[in-house]
C-alpha positions in Angstrom: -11.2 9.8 -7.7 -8.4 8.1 -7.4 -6.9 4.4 -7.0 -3.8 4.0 -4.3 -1.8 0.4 -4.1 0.4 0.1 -1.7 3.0 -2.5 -1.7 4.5 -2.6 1.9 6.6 -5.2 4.4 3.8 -7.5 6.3 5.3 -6.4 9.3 4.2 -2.6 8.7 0.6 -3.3 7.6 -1.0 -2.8 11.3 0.8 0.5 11.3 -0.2 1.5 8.1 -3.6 0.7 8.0 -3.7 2.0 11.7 -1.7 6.1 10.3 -4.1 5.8 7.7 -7.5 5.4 10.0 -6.0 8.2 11.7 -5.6 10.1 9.0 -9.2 10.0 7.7 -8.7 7.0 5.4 -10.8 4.1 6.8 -11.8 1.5 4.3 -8.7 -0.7 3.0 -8.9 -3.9 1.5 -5.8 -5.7 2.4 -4.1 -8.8 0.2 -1.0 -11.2 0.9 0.9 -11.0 -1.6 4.6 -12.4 -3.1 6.4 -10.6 -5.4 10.1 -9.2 -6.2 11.6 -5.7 -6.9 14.6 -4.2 -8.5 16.8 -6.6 -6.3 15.3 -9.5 -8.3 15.0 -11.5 -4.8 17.7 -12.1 -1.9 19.9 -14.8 -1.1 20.5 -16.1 2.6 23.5 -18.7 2.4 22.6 -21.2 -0.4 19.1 -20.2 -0.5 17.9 -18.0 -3.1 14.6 -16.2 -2.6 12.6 -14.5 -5.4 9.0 -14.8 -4.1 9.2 -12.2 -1.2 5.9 -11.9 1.1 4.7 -7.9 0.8 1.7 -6.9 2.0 -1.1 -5.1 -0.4 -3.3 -2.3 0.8 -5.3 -0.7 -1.7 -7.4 2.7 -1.2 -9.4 4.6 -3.2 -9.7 8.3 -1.8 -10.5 11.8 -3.8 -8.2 13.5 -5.9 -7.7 16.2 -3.6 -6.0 13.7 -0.8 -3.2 12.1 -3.0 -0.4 14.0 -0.7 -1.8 13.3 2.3 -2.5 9.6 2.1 1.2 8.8 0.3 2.7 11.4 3.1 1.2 8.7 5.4 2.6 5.4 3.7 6.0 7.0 3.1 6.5 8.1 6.5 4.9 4.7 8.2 6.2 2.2 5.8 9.8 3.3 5.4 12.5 1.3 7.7 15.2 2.8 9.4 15.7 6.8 9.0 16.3 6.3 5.0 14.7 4.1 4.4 15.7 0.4 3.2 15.2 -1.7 0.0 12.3 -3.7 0.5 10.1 -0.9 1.9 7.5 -1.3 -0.6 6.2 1.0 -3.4 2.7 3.0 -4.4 1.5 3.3 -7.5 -1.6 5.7 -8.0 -4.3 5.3 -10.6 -7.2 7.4 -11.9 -10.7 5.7 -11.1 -13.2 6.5 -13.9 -16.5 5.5 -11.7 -17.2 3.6 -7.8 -20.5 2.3 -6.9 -21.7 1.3 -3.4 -23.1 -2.3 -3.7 -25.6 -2.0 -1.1 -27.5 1.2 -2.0 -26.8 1.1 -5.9 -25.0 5.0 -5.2 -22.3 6.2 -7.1 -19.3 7.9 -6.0 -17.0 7.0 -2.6 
């Protein structure tokens, strides 16, 4: 198993989270979040911003669907035909167990 975060622009979560239901991948949990990248922030005029509002979607999914899930993100987060900075990042973990709450089963 594996453990996909997504860090994309609010304004592409819908369409995200919409590819990825299409794609197979329903359950998401989704989290505001603030954060910076390799730009360190942007300035408009005199204003300097380093907390910029991203969007967090985080999916765990089976080994076996690592390209198609980041094919997904790649191709419905990215702005513009190549892309812009800002688009977001995904970072993919390994997930040693997952446990269903309600009927105490293990495994997705």
């Amino acid at each position: 198993m594996l453990f996909v975060r997504a860090i994309v622009r609010p304004e592409k979560k819908d369409e995200v989270l919409e590819n990825l239901s299409a794609g197979g991948f329903h359950a998401a949990t989704v989290v505001d979040v603030v954060g910076r990248g390799k730009q360190k922030g942007i300035r408009m005029g005199d204003v300097f911003y380093d907390e910029i509002p991203k969007t967090l979607i985080l999916v765990a999914i089976e080994d076996k669907d690592k390209d198609k899930i980041t094919d997904i993100i790649i191709k419905t987060a990215k702005t513009g035909t190549s892309g812009n900075f800002g688009d977001g990042k995904i970072f993919i973990s390994p997930v040693e167990e997952a446990y269903t709450i309600s009927k105490g089963t293990k495994g997705l």
